[in-house]
C-alpha positions in Angstrom: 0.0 0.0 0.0 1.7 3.5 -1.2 2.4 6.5 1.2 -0.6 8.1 -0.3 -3.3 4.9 0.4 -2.2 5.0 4.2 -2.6 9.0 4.6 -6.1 8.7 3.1 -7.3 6.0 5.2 -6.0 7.4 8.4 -7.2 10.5 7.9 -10.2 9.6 5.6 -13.1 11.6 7.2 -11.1 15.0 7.2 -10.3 14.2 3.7 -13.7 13.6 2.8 -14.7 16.4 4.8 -11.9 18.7 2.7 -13.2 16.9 -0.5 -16.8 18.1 0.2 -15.8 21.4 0.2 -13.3 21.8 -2.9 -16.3 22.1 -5.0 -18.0 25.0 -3.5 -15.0 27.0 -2.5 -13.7 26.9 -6.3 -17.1 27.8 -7.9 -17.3 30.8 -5.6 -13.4 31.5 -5.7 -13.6 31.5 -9.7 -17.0 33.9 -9.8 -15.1 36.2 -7.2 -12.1 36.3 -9.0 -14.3 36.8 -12.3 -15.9 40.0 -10.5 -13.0 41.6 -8.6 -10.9 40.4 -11.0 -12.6 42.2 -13.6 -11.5 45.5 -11.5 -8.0 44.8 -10.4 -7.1 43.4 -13.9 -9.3 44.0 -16.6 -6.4 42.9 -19.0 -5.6 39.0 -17.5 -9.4 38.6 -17.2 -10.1 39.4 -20.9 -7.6 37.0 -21.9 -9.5 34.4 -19.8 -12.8 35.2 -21.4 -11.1 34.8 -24.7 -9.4 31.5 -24.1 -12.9 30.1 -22.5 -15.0 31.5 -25.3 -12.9 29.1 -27.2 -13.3 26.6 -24.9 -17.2 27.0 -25.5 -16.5 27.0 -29.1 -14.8 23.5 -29.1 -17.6 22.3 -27.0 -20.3 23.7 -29.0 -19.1 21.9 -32.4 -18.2 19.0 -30.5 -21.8 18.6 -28.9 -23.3 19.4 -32.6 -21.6 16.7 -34.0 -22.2 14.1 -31.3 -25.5 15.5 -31.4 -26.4 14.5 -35.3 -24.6 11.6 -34.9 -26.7 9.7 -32.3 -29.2 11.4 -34.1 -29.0 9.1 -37.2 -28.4 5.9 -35.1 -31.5 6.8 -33.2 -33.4 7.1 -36.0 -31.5 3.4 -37.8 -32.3 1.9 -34.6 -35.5 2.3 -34.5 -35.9 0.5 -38.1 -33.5 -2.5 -36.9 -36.0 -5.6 -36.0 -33.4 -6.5 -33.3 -36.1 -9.1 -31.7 -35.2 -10.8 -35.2 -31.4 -10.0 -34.1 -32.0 -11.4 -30.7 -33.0 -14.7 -32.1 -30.1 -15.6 -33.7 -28.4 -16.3 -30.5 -29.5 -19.7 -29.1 -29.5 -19.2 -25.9 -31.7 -16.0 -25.9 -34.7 -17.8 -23.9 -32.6 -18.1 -20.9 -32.3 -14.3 -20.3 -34.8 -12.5 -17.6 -34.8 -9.0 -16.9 -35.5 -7.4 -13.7 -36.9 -3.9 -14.0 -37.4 -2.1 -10.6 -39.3 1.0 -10.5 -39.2 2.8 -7.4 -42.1 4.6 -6.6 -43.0 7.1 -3.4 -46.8 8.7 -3.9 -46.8 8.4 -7.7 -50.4 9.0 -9.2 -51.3 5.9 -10.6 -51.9 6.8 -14.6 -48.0 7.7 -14.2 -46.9 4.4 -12.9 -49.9 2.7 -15.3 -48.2 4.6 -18.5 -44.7 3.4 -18.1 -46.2 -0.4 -17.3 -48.6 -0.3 -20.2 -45.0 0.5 -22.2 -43.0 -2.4 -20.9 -46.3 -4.6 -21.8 -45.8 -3.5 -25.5 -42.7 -4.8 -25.7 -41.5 -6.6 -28.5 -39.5 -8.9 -26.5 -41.5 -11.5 -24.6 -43.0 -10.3 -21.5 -42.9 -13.4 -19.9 -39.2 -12.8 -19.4 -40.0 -9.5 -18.2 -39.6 -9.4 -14.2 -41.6 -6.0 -13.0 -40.8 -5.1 -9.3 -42.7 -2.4 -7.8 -40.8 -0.9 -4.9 -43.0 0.8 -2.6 -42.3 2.5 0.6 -43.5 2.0 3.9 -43.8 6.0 4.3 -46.2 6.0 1.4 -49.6 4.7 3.0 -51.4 3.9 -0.4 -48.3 2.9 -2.0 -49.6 -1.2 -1.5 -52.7 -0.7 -2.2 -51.6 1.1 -5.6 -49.1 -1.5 -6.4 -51.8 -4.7 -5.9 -54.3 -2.7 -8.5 -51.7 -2.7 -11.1 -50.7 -5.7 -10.4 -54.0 -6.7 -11.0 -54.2 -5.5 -14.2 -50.7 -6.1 -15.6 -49.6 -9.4 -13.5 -50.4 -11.7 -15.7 -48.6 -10.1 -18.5 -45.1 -10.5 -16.9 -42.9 -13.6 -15.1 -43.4 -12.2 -12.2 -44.9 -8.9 -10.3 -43.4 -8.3 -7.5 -43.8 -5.8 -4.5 -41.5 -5.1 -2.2 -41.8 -2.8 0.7 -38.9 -0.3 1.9 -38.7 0.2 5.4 -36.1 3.2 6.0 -34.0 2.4 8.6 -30.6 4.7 10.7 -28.0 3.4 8.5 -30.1 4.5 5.2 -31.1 8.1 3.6 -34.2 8.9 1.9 -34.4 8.2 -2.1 -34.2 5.9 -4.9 -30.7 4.5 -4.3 -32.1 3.0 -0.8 -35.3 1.8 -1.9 -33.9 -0.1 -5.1 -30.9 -1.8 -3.0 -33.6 -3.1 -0.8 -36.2 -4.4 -4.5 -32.7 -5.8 -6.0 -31.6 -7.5 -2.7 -35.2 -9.2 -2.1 -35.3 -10.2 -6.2 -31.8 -12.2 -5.8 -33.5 -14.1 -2.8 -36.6 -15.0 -4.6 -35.4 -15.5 -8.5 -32.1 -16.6 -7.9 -31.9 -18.7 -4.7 -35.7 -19.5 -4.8 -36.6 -19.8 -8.3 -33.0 -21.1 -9.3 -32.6 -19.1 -11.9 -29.0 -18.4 -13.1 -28.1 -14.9 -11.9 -25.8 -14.6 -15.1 -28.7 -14.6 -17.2 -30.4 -12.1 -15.6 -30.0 -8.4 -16.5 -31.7 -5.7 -14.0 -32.9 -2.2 -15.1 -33.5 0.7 -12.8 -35.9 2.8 -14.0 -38.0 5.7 -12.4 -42.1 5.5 -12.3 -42.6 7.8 -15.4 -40.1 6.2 -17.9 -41.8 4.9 -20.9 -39.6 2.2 -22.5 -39.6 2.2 -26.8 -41.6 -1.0 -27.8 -38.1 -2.5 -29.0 -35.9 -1.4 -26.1 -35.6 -4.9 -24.2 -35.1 -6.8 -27.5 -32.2 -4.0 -28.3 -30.9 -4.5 -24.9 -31.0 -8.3 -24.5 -29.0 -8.3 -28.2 -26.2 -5.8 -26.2 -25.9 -8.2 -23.2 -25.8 -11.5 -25.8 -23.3 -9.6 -28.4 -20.8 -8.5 -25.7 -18.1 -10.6 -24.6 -17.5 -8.4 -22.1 -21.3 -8.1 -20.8 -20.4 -9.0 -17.2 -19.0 -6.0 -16.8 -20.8 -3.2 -18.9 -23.9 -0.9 -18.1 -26.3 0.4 -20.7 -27.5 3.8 -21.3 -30.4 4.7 -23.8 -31.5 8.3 -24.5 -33.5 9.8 -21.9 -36.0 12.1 -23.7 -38.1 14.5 -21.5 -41.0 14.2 -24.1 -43.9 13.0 -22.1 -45.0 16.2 -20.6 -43.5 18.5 -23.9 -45.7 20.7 -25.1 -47.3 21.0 -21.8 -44.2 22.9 -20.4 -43.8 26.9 -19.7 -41.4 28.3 -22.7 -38.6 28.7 -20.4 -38.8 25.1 -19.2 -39.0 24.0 -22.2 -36.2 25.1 -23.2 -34.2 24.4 -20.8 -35.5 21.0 -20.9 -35.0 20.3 -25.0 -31.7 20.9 -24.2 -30.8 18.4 -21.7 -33.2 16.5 -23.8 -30.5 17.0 -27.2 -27.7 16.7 -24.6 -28.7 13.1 -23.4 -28.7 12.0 -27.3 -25.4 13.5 -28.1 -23.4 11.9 -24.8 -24.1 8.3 -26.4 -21.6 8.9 -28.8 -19.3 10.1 -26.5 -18.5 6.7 -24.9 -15.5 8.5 -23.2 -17.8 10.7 -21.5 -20.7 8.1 -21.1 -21.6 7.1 -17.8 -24.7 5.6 -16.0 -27.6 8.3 -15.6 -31.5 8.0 -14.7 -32.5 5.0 -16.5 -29.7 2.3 -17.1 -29.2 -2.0 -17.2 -26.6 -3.5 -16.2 -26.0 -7.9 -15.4 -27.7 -8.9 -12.1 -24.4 -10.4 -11.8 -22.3 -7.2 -11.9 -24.6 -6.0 -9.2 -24.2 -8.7 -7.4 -20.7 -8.6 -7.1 -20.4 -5.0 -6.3 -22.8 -5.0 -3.3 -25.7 -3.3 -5.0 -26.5 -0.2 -4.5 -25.1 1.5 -1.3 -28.2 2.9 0.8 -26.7 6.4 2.1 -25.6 7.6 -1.5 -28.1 9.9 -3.5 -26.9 10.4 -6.9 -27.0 6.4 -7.2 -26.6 6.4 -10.4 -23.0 7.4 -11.1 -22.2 6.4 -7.8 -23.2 2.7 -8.7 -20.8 2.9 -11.7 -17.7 4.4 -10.1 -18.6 1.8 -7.8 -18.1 -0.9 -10.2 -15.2 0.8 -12.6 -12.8 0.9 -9.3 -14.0 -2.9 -7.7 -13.7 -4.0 -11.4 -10.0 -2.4 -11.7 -11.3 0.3 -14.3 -12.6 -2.8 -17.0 -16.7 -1.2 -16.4 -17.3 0.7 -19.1 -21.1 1.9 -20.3 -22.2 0.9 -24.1 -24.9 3.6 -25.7 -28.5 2.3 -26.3 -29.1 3.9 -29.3 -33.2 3.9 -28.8 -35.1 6.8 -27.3 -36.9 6.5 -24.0 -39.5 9.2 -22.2 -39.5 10.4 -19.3 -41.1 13.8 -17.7 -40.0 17.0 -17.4 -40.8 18.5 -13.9 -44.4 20.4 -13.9 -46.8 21.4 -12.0 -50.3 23.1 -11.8 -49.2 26.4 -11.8 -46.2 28.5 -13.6 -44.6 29.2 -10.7 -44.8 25.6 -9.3 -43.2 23.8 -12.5 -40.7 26.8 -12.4 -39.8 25.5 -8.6 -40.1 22.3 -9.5 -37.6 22.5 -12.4 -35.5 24.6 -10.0 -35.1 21.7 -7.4 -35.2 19.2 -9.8 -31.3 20.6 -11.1 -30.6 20.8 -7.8 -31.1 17.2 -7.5 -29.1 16.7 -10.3 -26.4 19.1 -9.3 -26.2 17.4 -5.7 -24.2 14.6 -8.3 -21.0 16.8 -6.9 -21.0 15.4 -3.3 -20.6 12.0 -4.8 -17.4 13.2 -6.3 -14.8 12.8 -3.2 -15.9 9.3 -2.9 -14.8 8.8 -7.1 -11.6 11.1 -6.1 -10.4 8.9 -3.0 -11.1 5.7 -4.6 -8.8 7.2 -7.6 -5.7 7.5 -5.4 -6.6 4.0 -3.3 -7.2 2.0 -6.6 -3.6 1.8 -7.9 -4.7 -1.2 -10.1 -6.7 1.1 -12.3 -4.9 2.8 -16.1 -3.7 5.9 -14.3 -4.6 7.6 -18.0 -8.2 5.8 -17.8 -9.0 7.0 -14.5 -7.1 10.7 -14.7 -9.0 11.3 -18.0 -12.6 10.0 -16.1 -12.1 12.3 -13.5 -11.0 15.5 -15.3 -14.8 14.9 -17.2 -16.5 14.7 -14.3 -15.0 17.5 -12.8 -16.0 19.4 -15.4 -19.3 18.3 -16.0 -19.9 18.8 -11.6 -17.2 21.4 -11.1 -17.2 23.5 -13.9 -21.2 23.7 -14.4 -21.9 27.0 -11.9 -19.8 28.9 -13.0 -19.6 28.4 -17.1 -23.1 31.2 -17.1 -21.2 34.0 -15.1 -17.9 33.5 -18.0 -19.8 33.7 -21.2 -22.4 35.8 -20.2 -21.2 38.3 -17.9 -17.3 37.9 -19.3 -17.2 41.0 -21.9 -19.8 42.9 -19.8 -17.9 43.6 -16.8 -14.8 44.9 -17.8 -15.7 46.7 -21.1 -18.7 48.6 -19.3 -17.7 49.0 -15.4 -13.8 49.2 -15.4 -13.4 52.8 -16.9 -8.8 52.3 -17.2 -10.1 49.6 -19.6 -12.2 51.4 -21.2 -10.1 53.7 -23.1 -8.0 50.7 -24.2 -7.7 48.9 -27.6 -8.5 45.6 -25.9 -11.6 46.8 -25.0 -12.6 47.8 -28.4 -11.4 44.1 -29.7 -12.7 42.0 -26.6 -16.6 42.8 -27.6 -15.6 41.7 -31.3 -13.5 38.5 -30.6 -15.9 37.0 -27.8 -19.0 37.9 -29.8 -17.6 36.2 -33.0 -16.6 33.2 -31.4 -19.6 32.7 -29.6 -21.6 33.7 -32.6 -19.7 31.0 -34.5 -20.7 28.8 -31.2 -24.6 28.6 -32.3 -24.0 25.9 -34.2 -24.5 23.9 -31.0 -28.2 25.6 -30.4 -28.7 25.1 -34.0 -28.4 21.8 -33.8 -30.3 21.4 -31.0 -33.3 23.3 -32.7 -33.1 20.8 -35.8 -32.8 17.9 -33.6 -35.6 18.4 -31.7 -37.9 19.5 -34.8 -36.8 15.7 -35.7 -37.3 13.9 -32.8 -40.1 15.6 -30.4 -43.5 14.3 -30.3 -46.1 15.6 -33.0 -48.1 18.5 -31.9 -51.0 17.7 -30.3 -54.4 19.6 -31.4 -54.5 22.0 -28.4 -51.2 23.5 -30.0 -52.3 25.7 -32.8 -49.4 25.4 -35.9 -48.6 29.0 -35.1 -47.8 28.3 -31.4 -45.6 25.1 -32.8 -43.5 27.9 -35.6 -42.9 30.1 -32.1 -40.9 27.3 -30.6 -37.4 28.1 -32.0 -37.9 31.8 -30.6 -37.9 30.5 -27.4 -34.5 29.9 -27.0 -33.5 33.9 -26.7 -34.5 32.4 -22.9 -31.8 30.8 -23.0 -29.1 32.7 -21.1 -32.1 33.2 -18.2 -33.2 29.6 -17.9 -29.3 28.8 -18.0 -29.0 31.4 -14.9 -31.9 30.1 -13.0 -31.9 26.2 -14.0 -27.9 25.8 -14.2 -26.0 28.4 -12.8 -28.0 29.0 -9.7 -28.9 25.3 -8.6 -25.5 24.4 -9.3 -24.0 27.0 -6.9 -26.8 26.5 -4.4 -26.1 21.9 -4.3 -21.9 23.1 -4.2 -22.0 25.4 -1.2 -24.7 23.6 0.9 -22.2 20.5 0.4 -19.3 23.3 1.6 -21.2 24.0 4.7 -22.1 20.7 5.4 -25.9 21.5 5.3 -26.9 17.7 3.3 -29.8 17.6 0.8 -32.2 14.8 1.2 -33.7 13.1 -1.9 -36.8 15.2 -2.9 -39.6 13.4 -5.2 -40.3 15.2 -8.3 -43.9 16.4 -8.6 -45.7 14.2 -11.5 -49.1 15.7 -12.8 
């Protein structure tokens, strides 16, 4: 064990604790130093908003391309008969899947949508294992469960419904309720039924997912085409379509691009990790201890999981196939607004999982140091870097060419507007793409959308740089510093309508 190992287990909760705190004290050290910088000197902070205007550049025509790419897989896989694929392997009657859906006072058409969607299936159903995990907090969650499985039982190998009672070692959320579904289903289909736990591929999904009719015979072919399937995840393309063109304009938009964004990552399998809806072998799962019941964001923390127990070998193949889920809403403006709000905050509380990935990268020496550096220089940006990308290409030529009077008068000042607006001019093509890409792949309009109110959607996106403030920027800062003052989120359902 090196020097470094021993330091970070002796010391490992003040390391954590420091860990915890890196996040938030660089997101408000870098918009500090933006503001305050932009007064001391004007001149090193317009070279920074030059070199990261760039930086935006490369990641706009990066995110275009990636964007069209998974664009026209998408669209091939969806004309692939990969049930006929499936059946070429000889073995392909032996596979189960396990799809748990957590569920905590969902309204029952949600929970009946996404079910009536894995009924439609093109892969048999009677390989299909539904598990509906309730929770003991929720007093009609049961009763809700039994009168679906009423309805949709039969349909499936089995319907089961398990019953989560939190207890001191656990937090409140998803990750705890589906270690405790996954942990009861090995008992009952593995060392009851007998059935052979590599064969089985689990899927955690939330309540309103709504699977493509051809996404279980896509995924079975994955598992049965990969050598490597025992230790691989898969990710499909989580569309928030459901609820679309029920959704305020700035939600919307804020929305269609996360929506784009969750295409494009799938053909960025360096960048590609385990997010909302995902498979992976019961097997795998098995052997890394499930899901651990005190970590929220279990969903990356499930795969880091695996990548350092597996020696850096996980990796997580793309499902090119569209699934839908929905957008945060609720009855009122102002409550889907909030919603939305704390529904990025969710997302953005990701970051405290990230000392966790950062220790294990240090104490897993077995690990490709380039694999692993590379891994965690994309997560940092994607957790890190998030807050604080609004206040550096919105605010970066503002400041110092309108407030700082010394700079002013000087002949950077008259080029800094010019440079940053051309290159983030020539940086549109990234919400260009967006705009065509969703034209393509969005559901049709439905008849209480006139055509004209359909034409108005591309004008929606001069909300942009206000839905970026309020649904990036501001979320993001808010997760980071109540993780730097050690004030802890608890999981927080998002409000289905």
């Amino acid at each position: 064990m090196s020097i470094t190992s021993r330091f970070i287990i002796k010391h490992d909760r003040k390391i954590h604790r420091a860990l915890e705190i890196m996040p938030g004290a660089f997101s408000w050290s870098t918009i500090i130093f933006f503001f305050f910088g932009s007064f001391l000197f004007p001149f090193v902070i317009a070279y920074l908003v030059i070199l990261f205007d760039i930086f935006w550049f490369y990641k706009s025509v990066t995110f275009a391309i990636t964007a069209v790419l998974s664009y026209v897989r998408i669209k091939s896989s969806e004309k692939m008969d990969w049930m006929g694929e499936v059946k070429g392997f000889p073995d392909w009657e032996k596979i189960q899947h396990v799809v748990i859906i957590p569920q905590y006072k969902e309204p029952i058409h949600i929970i009946e949508r996404s079910l009536a969607a894995l009924a439609a299936q093109t892969f048999p159903t009677k390989q299909i294992n539904v598990v509906m995990a309730t929770e003991s907090r929720d007093a009609e969650g049961v009763s809700k469960a039994e009168l679906l499985k009423k309805k949709y039982g039969k349909k499936f190998a089995n319907f089961f419904i398990t019953v989560h009672v939190l207890t001191a070692k656990e937090t409140i959320g998803k990750h705890s309720n589906e270690n405790w579904a996954a942990r009861f289903v090995k008992k009952e289909l593995v060392n009851k039924q007998k059935i052979n736990i590599d064969r089985l591929i689990v899927t955690s999904s939330d309540a309103d997912h709504c699977f493509n009719p051809q996404h279980f015979a896509y995924l079975t072919f994955g598992f049965l085409d990969n050598p490597n399937r025992y230790l691989r995840f898969w990710q499909p393309a989580v569309f928030f379509y459901n609820n679309f063109w029920k959704l305020p304009a700035i939600v919307r938009t804020i929305n269609t691009f996360n929506t784009i964004w969750n295409g494009a990552i799938l053909s960025r399998k360096d960048r590609l990790i385990s997010c909302q809806n995902y498979s992976l072998s019961f097997k795998l799962l098995d052997e890394v201890d499930y899901w651990d019941p005190k970590i929220i964001p279990e969903d990356y923390h499930l795969f880091f999981k695996a990548y350092y127990k597996k020696h850096g070998e996980v990796e997580v193949e793309p499902l090119y196939i569209p699934l839908y889920a929905d957008a945060a809403e609720s009855t009122s403006l102002w409550g889907t607004i909030k919603n939305t709000y704390l529904q990025f905050q969710r997302w953005s509380w990701g970051v405290s999982d990230d000392p966790n990935v950062i220790k294990n990268y240090f104490l897993t020496p077995t690990v490709s140091f380039w694999d692993k550096t590379i891994r965690l220089l994309k997560l940092f940006e994607d957790h890190v870097l998030m807050p604080v990308n609004w206040f550096w290409i919105t605010l970066g030529v503002i400041i110092p060419s309108f407030f700082v009077p010394e700079f002013s008068r000087t002949a950077l000042e008259y080029t800094l507007p010019k440079v940053s607006s051309l290159i983030l001019t020539c940086s549109m093509v990234g919400l260009l793409t967006v705009l065509v890409v969703n034209t393509k792949l969005r559901p049709p309009r439905p008849t209480f959308i006139s055509r004209f109110r359909a034409l108005l959607i591309p004008l929606e996106f001069v909300l942009m740089p206000i839905a970026g403030l309020f649904f990036g920027a501001l979320p993001g800062l808010d997760a980071h510093t109540r993780l730097m003052l050690g004030k802890y989120l608890e999981y927080r359902l998002t409000e289905k309508v």
